[in-house]
N, C-alpha and C positions, 0 to 999 in steps of 0.2 A: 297917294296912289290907292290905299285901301279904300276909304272913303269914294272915292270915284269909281271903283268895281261896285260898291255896294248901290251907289245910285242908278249905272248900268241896270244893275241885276234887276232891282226894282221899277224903272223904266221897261227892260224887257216883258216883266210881269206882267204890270198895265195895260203893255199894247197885246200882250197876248190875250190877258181877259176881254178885252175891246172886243176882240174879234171874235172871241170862243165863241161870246154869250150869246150875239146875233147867229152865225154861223156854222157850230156847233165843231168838226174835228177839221174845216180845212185849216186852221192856221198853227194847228198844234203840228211838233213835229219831233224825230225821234229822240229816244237818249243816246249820249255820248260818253266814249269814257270816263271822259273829264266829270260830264253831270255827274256821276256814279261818287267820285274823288270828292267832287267839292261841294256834296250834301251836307249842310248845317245839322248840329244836331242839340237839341236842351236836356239837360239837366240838372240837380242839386234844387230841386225843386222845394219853397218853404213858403209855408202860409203864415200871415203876421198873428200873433195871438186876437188881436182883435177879430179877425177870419176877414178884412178886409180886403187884404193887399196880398199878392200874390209874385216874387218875387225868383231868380231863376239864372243859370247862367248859360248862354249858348253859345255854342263850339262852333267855331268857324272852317274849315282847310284852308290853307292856301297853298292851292298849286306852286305856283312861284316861288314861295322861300320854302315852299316843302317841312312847311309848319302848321300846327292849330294853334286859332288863337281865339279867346274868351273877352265876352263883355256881357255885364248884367242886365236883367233885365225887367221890367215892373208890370202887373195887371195889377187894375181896381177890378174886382171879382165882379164879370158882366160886362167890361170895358172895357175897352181899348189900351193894345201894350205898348208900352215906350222904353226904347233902349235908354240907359241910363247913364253908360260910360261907353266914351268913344276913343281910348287911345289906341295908336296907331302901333303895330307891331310887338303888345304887350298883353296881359292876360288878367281879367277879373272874372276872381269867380269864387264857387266856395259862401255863397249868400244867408247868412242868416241874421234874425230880426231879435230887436232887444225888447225883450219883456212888454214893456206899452208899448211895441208898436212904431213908436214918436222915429226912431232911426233902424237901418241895418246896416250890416257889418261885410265885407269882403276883403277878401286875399287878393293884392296886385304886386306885381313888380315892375310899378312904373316908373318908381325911385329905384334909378340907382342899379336898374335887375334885381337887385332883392326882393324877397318876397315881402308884402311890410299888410299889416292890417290896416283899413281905411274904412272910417263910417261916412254914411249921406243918407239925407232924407227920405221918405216915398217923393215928397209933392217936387222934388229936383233938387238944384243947386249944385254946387260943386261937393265932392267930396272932399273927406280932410284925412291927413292920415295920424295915425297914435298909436305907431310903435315905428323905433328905430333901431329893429337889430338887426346888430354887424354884419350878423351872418343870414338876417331872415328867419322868417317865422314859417312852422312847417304844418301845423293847427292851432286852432282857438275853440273857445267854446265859454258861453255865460253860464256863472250859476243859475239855477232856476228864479232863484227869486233877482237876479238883475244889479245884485252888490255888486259883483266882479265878477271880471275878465280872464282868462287865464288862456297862456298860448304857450307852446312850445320854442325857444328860441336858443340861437347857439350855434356851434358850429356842429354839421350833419352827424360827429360822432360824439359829442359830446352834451346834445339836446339834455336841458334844464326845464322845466316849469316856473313859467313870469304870471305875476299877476298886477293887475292895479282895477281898481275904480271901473264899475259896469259903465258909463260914458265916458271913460277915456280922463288922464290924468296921466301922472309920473308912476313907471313900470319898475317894479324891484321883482328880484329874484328870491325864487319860495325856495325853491330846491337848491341843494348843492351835493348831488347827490353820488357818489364814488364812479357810477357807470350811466350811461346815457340810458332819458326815459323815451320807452319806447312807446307808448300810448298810455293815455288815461279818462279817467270821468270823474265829476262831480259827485257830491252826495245830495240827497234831494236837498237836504233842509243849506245847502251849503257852508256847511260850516269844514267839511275835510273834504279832500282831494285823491282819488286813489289811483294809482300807476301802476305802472308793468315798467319793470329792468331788470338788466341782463345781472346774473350774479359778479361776471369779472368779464373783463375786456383783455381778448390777446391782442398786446400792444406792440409784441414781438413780430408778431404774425403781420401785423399791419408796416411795420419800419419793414420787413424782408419785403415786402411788394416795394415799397416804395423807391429801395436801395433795388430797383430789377431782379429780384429772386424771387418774380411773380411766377413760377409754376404754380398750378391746381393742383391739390391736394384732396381726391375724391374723399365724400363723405368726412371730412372733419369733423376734428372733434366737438360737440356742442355744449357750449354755455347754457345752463336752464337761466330761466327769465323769470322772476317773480312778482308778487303782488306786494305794496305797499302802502299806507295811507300815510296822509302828512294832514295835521291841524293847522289850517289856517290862520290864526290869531299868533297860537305859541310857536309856530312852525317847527312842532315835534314831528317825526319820523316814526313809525313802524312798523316793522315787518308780519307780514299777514301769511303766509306760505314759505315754505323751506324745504328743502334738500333738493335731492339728484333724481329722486320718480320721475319728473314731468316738469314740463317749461308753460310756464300760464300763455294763453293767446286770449280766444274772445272774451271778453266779461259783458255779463247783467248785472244791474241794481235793482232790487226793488224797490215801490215807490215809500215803502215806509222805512227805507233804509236799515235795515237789519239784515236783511241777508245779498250773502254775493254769489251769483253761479259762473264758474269761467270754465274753459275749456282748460285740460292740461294736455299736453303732446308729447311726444315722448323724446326723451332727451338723448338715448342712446344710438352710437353710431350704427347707421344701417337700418336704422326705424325707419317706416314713410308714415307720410301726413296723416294718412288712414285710422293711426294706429294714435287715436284721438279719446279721452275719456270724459264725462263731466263731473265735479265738484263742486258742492255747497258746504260756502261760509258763515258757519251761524256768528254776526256780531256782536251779539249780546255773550253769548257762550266764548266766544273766541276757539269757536271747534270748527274741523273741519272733513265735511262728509265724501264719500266716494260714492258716486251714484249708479255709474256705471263702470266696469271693468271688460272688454269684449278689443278687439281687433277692427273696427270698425270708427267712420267716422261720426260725430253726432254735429248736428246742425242745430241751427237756429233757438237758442236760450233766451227764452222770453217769460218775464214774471207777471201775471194777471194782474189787474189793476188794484185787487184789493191784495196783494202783496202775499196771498196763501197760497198760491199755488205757480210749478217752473215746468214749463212746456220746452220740449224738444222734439228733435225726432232722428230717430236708427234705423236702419236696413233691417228687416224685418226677419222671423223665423231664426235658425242659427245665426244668426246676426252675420250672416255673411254679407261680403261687398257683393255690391250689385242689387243686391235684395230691396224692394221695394221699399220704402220707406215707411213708418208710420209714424204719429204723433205718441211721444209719451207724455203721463203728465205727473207731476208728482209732489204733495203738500211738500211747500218749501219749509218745513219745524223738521222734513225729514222722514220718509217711510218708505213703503213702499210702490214702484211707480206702477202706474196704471196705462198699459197700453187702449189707445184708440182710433179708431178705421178699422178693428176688424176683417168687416166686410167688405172694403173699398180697394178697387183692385189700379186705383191710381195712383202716385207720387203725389204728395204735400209740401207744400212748400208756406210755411205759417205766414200769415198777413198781420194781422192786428186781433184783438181780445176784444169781446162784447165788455161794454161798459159795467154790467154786475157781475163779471169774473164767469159767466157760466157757459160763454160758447168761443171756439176758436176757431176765427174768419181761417180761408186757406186758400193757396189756387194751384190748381191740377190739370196737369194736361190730359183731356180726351181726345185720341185721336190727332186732328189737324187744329185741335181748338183747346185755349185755356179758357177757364172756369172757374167762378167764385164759390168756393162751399163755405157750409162752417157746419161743426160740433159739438155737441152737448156733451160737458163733460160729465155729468150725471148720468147719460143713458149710450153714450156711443152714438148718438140719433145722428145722422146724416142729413143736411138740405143744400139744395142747389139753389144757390142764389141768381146766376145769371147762364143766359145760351148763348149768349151774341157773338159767341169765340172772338181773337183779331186780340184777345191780350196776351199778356206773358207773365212769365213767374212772379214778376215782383210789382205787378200792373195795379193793385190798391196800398196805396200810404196814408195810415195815419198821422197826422200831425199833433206831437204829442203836446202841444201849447195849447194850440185852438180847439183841437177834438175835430177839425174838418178832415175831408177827406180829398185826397188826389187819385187821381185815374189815369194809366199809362196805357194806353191804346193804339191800336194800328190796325190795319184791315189790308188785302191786296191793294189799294189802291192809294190809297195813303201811308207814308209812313208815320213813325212815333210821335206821337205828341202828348203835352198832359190836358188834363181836364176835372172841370170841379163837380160834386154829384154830393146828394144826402145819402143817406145809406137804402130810404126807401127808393130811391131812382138806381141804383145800381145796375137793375134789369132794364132799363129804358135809357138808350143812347139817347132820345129826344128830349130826354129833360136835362141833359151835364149840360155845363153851360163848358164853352169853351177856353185854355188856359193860353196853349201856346199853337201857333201856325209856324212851327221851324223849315217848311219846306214849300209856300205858297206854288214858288216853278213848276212842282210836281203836275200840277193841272195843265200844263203846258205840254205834257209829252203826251206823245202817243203810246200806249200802255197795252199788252197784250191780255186777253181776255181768262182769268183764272177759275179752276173746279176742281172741285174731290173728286177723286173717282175711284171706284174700289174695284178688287178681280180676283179671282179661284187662283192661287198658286199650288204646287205639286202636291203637297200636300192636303188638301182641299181646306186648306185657309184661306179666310178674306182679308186680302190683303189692301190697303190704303194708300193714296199718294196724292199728288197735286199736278194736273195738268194745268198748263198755260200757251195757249195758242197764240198763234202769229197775227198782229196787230189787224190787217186785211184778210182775216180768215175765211176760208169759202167752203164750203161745205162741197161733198164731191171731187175734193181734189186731196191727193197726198204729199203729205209737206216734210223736207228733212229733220230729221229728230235730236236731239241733243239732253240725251239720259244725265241728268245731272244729282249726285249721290252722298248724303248727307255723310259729314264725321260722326263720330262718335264709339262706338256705333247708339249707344243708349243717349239720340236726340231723335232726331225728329223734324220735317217739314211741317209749317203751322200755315195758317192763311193771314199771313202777314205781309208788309210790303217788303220787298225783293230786289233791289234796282235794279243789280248785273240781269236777269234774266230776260228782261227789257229790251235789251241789247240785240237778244236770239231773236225775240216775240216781233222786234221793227227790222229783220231781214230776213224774215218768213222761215223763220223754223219754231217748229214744235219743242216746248221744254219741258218734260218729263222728270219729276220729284218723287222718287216714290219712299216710304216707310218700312223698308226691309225688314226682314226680320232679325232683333237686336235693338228697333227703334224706341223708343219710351212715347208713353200713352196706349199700350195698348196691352198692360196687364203685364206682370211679373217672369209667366213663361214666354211669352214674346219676347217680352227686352231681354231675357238670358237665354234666348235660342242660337241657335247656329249662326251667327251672321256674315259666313264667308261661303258655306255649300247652302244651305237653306236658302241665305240672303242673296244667294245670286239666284236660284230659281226662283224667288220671290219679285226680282228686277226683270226676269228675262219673261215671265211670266206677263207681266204686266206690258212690257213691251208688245210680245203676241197679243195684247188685246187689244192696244191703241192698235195696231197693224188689221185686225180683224175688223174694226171699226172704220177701216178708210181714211187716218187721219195721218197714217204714218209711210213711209215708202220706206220698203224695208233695206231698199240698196243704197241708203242714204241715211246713214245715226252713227251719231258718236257719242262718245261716255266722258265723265269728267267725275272727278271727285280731289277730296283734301283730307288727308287722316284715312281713318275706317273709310271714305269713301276712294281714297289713295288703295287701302287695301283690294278694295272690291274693282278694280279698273284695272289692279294688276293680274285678278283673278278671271277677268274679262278676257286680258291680252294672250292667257294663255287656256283658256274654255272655251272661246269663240270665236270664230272671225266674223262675224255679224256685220262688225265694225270696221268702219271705213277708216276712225280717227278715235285717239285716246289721249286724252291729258290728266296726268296722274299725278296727284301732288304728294309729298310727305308720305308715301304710300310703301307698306312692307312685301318685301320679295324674298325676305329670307327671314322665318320666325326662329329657327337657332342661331343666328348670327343678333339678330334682334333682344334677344333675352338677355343678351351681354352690351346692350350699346344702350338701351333703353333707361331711364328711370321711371318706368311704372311694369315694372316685376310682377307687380300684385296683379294687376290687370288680366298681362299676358299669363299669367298661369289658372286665374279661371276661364277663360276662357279655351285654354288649351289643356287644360285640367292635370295641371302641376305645372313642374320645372321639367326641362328639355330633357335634365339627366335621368327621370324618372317617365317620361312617355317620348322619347324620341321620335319614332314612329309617326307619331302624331304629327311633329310639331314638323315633321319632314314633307308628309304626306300634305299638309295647309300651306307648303309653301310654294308659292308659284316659282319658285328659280328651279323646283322640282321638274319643272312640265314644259320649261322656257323654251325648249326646242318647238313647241307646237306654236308657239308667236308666229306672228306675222302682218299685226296693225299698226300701221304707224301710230307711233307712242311719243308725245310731249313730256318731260320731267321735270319736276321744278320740288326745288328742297332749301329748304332754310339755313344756311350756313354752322349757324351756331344751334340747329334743334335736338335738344336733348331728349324731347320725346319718342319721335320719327328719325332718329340721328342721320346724318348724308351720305355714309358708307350705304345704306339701304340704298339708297339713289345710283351710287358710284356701281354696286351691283348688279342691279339692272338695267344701267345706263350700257356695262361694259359686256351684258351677257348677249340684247339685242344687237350692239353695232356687231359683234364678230357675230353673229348669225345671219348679218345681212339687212336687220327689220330697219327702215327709215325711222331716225329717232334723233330727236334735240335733246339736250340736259340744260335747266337753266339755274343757276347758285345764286340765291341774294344775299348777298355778304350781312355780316351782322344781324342776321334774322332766324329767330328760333320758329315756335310752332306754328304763330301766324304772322303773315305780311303786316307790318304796321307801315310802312315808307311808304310815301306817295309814289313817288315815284317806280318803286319797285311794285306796288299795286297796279299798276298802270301799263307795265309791262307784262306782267304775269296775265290779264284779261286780256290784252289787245292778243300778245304773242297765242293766247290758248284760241279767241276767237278766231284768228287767222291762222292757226294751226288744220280747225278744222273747216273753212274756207277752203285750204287747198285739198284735203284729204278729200272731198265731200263734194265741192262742187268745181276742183277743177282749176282753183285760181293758182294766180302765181305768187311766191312768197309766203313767209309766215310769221314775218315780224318787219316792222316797217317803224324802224330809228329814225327816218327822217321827220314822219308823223310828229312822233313824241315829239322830238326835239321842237319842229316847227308851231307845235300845240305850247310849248312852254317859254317862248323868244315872241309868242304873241300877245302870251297876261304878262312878260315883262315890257314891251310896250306901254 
């Protein structure tokens, strides 16, 4: 059956291309929810050391069984891709290549449901598989030089470290180690192995779930997690890190294997993630440094290629959260570190290191657009490698085999794909040659027309956003609006492809993205401003200009948001009646009831500048259940069952303040669902329901959710 969707799909493509080319937009036609669900998408992207073969696995939905499902897939760099594994309701993925090149390697569970390793050629053939554990294998990874294999296998609480023979052979167990490993890496030269486990295992804790004496026990107590290396040959064991300060998480190596930097987190009950520090392990020494000590998280440890120097980066100034980030860098023998961006009033997010150790690649969001910089670590010097915006954070990958480079890219019109580039074409889209097409269909829809557009908000700041107009757009006519409001609130609308808004753009309404203030890209007092009083005249503001410009009719908008944009829709329904229709997802209506339901504490008190016990006032004054009597827009809710960040009580609050006041309002619950929608099906629901929510508030129709739809959209792909 899959197989025969997938010829479909392809068949449809054809005839749509047929027609486009001569034609131009009669044969295209809009998107559907369904389109929106069952977009394919690539990743795990690996170039073979020889920089030939380009390898990759892509994610499938299926509607139907309300599953994704994975298969590999191969380019000759410049050539044409070929899917490589075709089984039917099973999953390959997880791709990488052995040393020459000659094979690669993937994770399936086509035996058996287990996960099992299987290698196969570039040029085809079948695959074979060379591991049979019981229980499935959870990672792999070759040493560098290509002797051995080593995977994780076992049962999920009790994972071991296997090795055998880099092309495959008879697997023996390295480890036998008191507590399961929880991640590891190679040494360069391969000869030791180093892992992270837990110091001890409640095994008590685990038998009372089992025997039903599963109540949650907030904040338990925590096991720290250590570092450990094991010799390969003599399979000795030793311990690298000890005590109860901190529980090891991310590690680097360096490439000349002498020193290790890993993150420690803190182990006491009542810490959060935040409260992050970094550590250098001299190997030679067998000492162990503290690099930083602060309340904050640090990111991305990365050691330069000639092994002297370990890049991160902090929230900058008192090293408060929130605070803009910068790169530090600091000789890995140990000293002290050298902050740099200075002057650079953007977020870094580190990419790769110049080949002689002296600049470090990075990309930053400006505005609606990311960007490649990089750094001198001798002078702080600043360059801008690329304008073309359409990327994102993690949109260059080096390949640490080949030295080639991958490009993750998107633009309004296209979504994500990779693509291959030397580092002089970085700035020139027309020379990447292209890696993957995971969305060909997309040329098939009718697409609504996207722009920047900036406006004066109260303050007299310029403020930023993304308009997207109605696929038949006519100049001179004003078209229903639909204010759509980013989370976070420190994210951001980029000029990326979008689908859901697609949806607005092919039934003639205007969709409105705007950059609030609190959004990230646009400087440090931005992203830590007000983004619930500020942020709303920042939104309402922007409104008035699309309205002043003719494009918008002002007795025809509605708002939407998820998170921080939950927040700002709740702050709508009680500041404006502008609105005809509101749908507010995950969204707070009560910030002292919130302080106690939430786990992100830390959040909620910078921005509301403490604990509720120490500015009540505040935290009473920001709350729209404060003002709820002024409602009066009908209001859509939708909250995630299990969300511990936006917890459901917020939901039940609102839900229960507008019905006894009279406001027209739905609550929608998806069982088993925290901060975001993962189900298809309950994705499915939550747009159709919110699109036809505001269908009826707006222009009148009847209904606002249409089960029979659903249903009869999903008893059609099982035909």
């Amino acid at each position: 059956m899959r197989k025969i969707k997938i010829i479909l799909f392809i068949v449809s493509i054809i005839f749509c291309y047929s027609f486009t080319e001569g034609r131009a937009e009669e044969q295209k036609r809009a998107m559907t929810f369904l389109d929106i669900i069952q977009m394919p998408y690539a990743r795990e992207p690996n170039i073979s050391p020889d920089g030939k073969w380009f390898i990759y696995a892509l994610y499938v939905p299926d509607w139907e069984k309300n599953e994704t499902f994975s298969d590999i897939y191969i380019t000759k760099i410049g050539d044409k891709t070929k899917q490589m594994t075709f089984t039917k309701d099973k999953n390959e993925n997880s791709p990488k290549w052995y040393k020459d090149s000659s094979i690669f390697a993937f994770l399936s569970n086509r035996s058996e449901d287990k996960t099992q390793i299987f290698f196969m050629r570039p040029d085809g053939g079948e695959a074979w598989q060379v591991t049979d554990d019981k229980y499935g294998v959870s990672s792999y990874e070759w040493s560098k030089d290509g002797k051995y294999l080593a995977y994780l296998g076992g049962k999920s609480d009790e994972r071991q470290i296997w090795i055998m023979p880099g092309k495959g052979s008879y697997a023996e167990k390295l480890t036998n180690h008191k507590t399961p490993i929880i991640s590891y890496l190679w040494s360069p030269d391969g000869k030791k192995i180093y892992f992270v486990a837990p110091d001890s295992v409640d095994s008590l804790n685990k038998e009372r779930k089992e025997k039903g004496f599963d109540v949650e026990i907030k904040d338990e107590i925590r096991f720290p997690s250590h570092l450990w290396e094991i010799d390969i040959e003599t399979k000795e064991e030793r311990r690298l890190t000890v005590g109860n300060e901190y529980s090891v998480s991310e590690i680097s190596i360096s490439d000349d294997g002498t020193k290790i930097a890993f993150n420690g987190a803190p182990t006491k009950r009542y810490r959060t993630y935040i409260d992050i520090d970094v550590y250098l392990i001299n190997l030679d020494t067998n000492t162990i440094s503290r690099i930083t000590n602060n309340s904050v998280d640090e990111w991305y440890l990365s050691f330069s290629p000639d092994s002297k120097w370990l890049a991160f980066t902090i929230p900058d100034g008192e090293k408060e959260f929130m605070n803009l980030r910068k790169i530090y860098v600091i000789p890995s023998k140990g000293d002290k570190a050298n902050k740099l961006l200075n002057n650079f009033n953007y977020e870094p997010w580190i990419s790769f290191w110049s080949d002689d150790s002296r600049y470090i690649y990075f990309t930053a969001q400006v505005g609606v657009d990311y960007h490649l910089f990089r750094v001198s670590i001798d002078n702080d010097h600043i360059e801008q490698i690329t304008k073309l915006g359409g990327f994102w954070y993690s949109s260059f990958i080096k390949d640490e085999d080949s030295g080639k480079f991958i490009i993750g890219y998107t633009d309004p019109e296209n979504p994500s794909d990779y693509y291959y580039s030397e580092p002089e074409n970085f700035a020139d889209r027309d020379k990447w040659i292209r890696l993957t097409d995971s969305n060909p269909q997309v040329k098939c829809f009718l697409l609504g027309k996207q722009e920047t557009i900036r406006w004066k908000s109260t303050d007299g700041t310029i403020v930023e956003g993304i308009l997207i107009k109605p696929v038949n757009y006519r100049e001179n006519r004003k078209y229903p609006l639909i204010v759509q409001i980013h989370g976070g609130p420190a994210d951001a609308y980029i000029n990326d492809f979008s689908a859901y808004i697609h949806i607005f753009a092919a039934n003639d309404y205007v969709v409105f993205q705007p950059n609030y203030r609190g959004s990230s890209g646009y400087g440090e007092k931005f992203k830590k401003g007000d983004f619930l009083r500020q942020g709303f005249d920042d939104i309402m503001t922007g409104v008035d200009y699309l309205i002043e410009r003719d494009i918008v009719h002002p007795d025809s908008m509605g708002i939407m948001g998820w998170s921080a944009g939950g927040d700002l829709s709740n702050w709508a329904l009680v500041y404006t009646n502008r609105f005809k229709a509101i749908s507010t997802g995950a969204g707070v209506v009560n910030w002292i009831s919130f302080y106690g339901q939430t786990d992100i504490q830390y959040w909620t008190e910078l921005y509301f500048k403490g604990t509720p016990y120490n500015n009540w006032d505040n935290y009473v004054d920001l709350s729209p259940l404060k003002y709820i009597k002024n409602a009066t827009t009908p209001t859509l809710i939708h909250f995630g069952e299990n969300d511990r960040t936006v917890p459901r009580p917020q939901g039940e609050e609102l839900h229960m303040a507008i019905k006894k006041l009279g406001v027209p309002t739905e609550f929608i619950i998806y069982p088993n669902t925290g901060h975001g929608i993962r189900d298809m099906r309950y994705q499915m629901v939550k747009r159709q329901a919110e699109f036809n929510w505001f269908e009826k508030w707006i222009r009148g129709k009847e209904g606002w959710i249409d089960w029979k739809m659903m249903i009869e959209t999903l008893e059609k792909e099982e035909k």
